[in-house]
C-alpha positions in Angstrom: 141.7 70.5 69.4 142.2 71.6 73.1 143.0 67.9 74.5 145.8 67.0 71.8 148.2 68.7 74.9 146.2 66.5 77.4 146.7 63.3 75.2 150.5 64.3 74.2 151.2 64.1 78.0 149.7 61.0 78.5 152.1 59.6 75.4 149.7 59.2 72.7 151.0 58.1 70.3 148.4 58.5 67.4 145.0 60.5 67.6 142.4 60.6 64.7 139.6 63.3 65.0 135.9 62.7 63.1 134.4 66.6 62.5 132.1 67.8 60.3 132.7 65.1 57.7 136.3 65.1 58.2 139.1 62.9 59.4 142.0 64.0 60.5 145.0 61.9 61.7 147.4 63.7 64.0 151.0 61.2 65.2 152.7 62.6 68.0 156.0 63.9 67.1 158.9 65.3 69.8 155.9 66.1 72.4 153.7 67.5 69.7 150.7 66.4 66.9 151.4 66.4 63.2 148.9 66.2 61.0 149.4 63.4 58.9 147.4 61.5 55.7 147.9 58.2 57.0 147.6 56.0 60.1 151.5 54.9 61.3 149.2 51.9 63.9 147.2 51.0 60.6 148.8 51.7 57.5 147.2 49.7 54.7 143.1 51.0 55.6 142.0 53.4 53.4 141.3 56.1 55.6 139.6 58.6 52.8 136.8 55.9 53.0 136.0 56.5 56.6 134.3 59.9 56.0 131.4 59.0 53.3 131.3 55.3 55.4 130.0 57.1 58.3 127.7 59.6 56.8 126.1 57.0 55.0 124.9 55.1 58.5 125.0 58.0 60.8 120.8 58.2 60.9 121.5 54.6 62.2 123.0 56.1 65.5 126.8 55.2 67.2 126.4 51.1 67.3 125.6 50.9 64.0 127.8 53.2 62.9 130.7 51.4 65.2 130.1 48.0 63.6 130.0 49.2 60.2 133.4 50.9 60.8 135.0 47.5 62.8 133.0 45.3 59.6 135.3 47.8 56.9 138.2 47.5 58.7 138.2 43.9 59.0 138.3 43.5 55.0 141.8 45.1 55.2 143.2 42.3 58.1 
């Protein structure tokens, strides 16, 4: 992904990416991204869920797909 080096500047500390039905986690790690299986800011979701949750509501468009997300999530705080 060209901006992880803009992002690992900036000190971020955790990026996930959403492509092609995939999501990938990447944790910023002495001034570089790993790629890592789970969230370090948001350990307990089930982040293997995210993937189908989204193709099921993407003909819905971005809002709906952002509340469905923010609805899952909350079940797990």
């Amino acid at each position: 992904m060209p901006r992880l080096p803009i992002y690992s500047r900036l000190g971020v500390p955790e990026i996930w990416c959403y492509d092609s039905g995939k999501l990938t986690i990447y944790l910023l790690q002495e001034g570089e991204y790993v790629e890592q299986a789970k969230s370090r800011v948001f350990p307990e979701l089930p982040i293997q869920e995210l993937p189908s949750l989204i193709e099921r509501h993407r003909a819905d468009g971005r809002r709906a797909i952002r509340r469905t997300v923010r609805d899952w999530a909350r079940n797990y705080f």
